[in-house]
N, C-alpha and C positions, 0 to 999 in steps of 0.2 A: 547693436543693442547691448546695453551694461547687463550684468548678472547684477542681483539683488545684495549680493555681498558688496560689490563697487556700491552703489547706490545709499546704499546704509553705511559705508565706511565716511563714502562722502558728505552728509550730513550729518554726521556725528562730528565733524571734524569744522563740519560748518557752523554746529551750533556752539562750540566751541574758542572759535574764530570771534563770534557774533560777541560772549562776552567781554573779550578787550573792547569791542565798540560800543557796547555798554559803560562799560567803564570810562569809556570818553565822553558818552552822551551822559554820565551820571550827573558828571560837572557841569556841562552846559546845563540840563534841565533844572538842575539845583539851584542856578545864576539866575537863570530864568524865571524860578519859581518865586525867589524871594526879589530878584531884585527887577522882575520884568522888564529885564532888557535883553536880545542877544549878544551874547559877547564873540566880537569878530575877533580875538585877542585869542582867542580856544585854541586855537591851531597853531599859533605862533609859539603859546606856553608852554605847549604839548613838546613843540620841538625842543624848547629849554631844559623841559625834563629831559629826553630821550641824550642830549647830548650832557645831563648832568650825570647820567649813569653810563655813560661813555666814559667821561673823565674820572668818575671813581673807578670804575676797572683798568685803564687804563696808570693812572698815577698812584694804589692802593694796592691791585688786584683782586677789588671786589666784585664778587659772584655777582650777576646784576639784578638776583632776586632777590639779596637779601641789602643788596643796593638802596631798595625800596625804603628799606627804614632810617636812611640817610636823606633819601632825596627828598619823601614824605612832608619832613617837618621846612626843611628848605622851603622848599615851593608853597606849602601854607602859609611863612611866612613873607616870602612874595607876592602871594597874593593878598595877602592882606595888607601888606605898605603897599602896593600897588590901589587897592579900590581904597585908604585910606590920604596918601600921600598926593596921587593923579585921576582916580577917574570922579570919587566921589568930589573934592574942591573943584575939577574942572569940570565938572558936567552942571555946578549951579541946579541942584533938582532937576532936572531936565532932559525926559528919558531921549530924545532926538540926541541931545549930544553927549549923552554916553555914547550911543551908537557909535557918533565920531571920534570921541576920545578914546574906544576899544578899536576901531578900523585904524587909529592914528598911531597906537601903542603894536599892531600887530606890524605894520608897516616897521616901524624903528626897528624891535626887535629881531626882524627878518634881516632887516640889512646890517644890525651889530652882528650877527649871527654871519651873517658873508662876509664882513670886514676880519672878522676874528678867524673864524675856520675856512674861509671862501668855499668854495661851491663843490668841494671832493666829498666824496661819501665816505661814512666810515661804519666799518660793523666791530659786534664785539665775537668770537668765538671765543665758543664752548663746548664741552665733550659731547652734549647732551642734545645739542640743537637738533639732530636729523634720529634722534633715538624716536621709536615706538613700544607703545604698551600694547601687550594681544589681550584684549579682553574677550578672549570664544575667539571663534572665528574673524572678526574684525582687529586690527591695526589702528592705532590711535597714535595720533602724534601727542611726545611727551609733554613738549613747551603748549599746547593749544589744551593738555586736561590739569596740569598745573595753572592755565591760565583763566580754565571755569573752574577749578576750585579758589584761587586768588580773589575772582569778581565776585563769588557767591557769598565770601567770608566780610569783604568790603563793604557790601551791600548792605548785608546785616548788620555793621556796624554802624553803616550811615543810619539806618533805620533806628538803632539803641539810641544814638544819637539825636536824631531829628524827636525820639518818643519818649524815652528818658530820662532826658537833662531836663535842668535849666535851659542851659543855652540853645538847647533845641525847641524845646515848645516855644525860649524868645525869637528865636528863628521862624518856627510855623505862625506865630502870633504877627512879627510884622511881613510875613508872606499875604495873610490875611488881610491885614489893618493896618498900615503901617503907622496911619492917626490916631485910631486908637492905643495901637501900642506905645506909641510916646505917651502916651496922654496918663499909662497906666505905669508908667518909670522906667521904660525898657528904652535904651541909647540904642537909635534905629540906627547911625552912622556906625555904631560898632558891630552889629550885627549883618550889619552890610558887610562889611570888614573882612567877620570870622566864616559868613559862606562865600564870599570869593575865595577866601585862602582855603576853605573847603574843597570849592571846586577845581582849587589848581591842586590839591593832595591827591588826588581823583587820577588827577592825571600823570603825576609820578610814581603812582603805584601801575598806572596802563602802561606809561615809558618801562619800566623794570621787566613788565611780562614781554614789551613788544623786539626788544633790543635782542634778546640770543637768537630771534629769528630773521628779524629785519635791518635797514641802515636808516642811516641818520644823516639828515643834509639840510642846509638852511630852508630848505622848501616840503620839509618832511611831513610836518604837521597840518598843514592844507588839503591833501588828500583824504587823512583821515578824520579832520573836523568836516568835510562835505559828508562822508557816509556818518557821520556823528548826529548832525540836524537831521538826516531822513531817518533816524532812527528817536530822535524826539519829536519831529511830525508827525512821524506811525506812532510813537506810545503815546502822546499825549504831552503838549510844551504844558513843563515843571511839574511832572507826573513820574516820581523816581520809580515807581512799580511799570510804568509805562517806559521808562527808560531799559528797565532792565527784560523784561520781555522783548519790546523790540527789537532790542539788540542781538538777542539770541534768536528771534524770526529775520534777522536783515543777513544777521551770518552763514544759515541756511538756505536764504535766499541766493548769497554770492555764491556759496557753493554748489548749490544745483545748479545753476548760471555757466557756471565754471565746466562744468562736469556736461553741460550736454551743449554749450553753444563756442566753449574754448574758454583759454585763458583769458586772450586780450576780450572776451564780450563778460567777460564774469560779475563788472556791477550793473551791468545794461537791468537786469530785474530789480536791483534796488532801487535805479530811477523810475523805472515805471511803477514801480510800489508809493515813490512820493507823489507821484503825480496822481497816479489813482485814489490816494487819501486825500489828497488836495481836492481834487474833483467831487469824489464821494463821502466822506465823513475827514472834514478840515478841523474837530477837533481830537482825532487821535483814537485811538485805543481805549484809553484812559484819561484823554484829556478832561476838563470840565467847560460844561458854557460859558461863556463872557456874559 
């Protein structure tokens, strides 16, 4: 049996974890929200960040947290020629083949990603990776409380943004309506645009937190976009306050997981958490009715 200090170290450390997955599931729920479609592309992009803050430390020797404000505008800007250039002209209105056009874009990407770097892993060290903070009696890992205060600051920001701006209420407006919002002068095709490139900035601020602790491999991002959608299942599909709760209930979740059933059964609670939302309440946390 754990002492109560194990027990409390480990879910602090969980809930902690959960915000990077937050921050992965910000983007998807945000894609989601405005442009109600899943984006199978989530995972793939993820890994483009993770390996763009590779290559700046790497070719620069930059820190990979403050990496973040390099890779940031990068990846906004990919995403945005991306849902401008390929998903919006080939999907024809038609949310079926977005779907296809994002499964068809994650595919490419995965395999330039093996043609370029093939299939080695690579990390970045740094001094700090295995440091702990004592707050009392408990041990906190340094990169996991740097990486909920990261998610918490982001978050807020999304929020200034989506509340506001302009570009944000044009955003919540054609989440809403997107007929009416045309209809009142707002360019739905650009707005579509500026929250993909959103949701992929989303995710190179999570590549910056994730890289001094983990690696990077053409197949990196796939794992963490599956815990990414059961954490907007649980809050609520395009529910950014459900995004970011969940995430810090799914991180808690791994880690009691972790801590009483072993390492390798550590996300076995997170699937049965999808499944029991799926079962019992399929609109989420926070979702709303269709």
């Amino acid at each position: 049996m754990y002492s109560p200090l194990i027990i409390a170290e480990a879910l602090l450390n969980g809930l902690m974890l959960g915000a990077v997955y937050a921050l992965v599931a910000l983007g998807l729920t945000l894609i989601y929200g405005v442009l109600h479609i899943v984006n199978f592309a989530h995972g793939a992009l993820l890994t483009v960040a993770m390996f763009g803050v590779w290559i700046v430390n790497e070719t620069l020797g930059i820190d990979p947290y403050v990496s973040i404000l390099l890779i940031a505008p990068v990846m906004f800007a990919l995403g945005y020629g991306l849902q401008r250039a390929i998903i919006g002209p080939a999907s024809h209105g038609s949310d079926n083949n977005i779907l296809l056009v994002t499964l068809g874009l994650s595919i490419v990407i995965q395999n330039v990603l093996l043609a370029v770097f093939r299939s080695d892993t690579r990390t970045i060290s740094t001094d700090y990776a295995f440091e702990v903070i004592e707050a009392g009696p408990l041990l906190l890992s340094y990169p996991r409380v740097i990486g909920l205060g990261v998610a918490v600051v982001t978050a807020a920001l999304l929020w200034v943004v989506l509340n506001q701006t302009a570009t944000g209420r044009a955003i919540r407006a054609v989440a809403k309506e997107k007929t009416g919002a045309s209809l009142v002068g707002i360019d739905v095709a650009r707005i579509y645009a500026i929250t993909f490139g959103l949701g992929c900035a989303c995710l190179a601020v999570a590549a910056g937190l994730l890289m001094p602790t983990f690696y990077v491999s053409p197949t990196t991002g796939a794992a963490f976009v599956l815990v990414a959608f059961t954490v907007v299942v649980l809050g609520g599909m395009g529910s950014i306050t459900g995004a970011l709760i969940g995430g810090l209930l799914i991180g808690v979740v791994e880690s009691a997981s972790s801590l009483f059933l072993g390492d390798s059964l550590g996300q076995i609670g997170i699937f049965l958490i999808f499944i029991l939302v799926l079962l019992f309440k399929p609109t989420g946390l926070f979702g709303a009715r269709q």
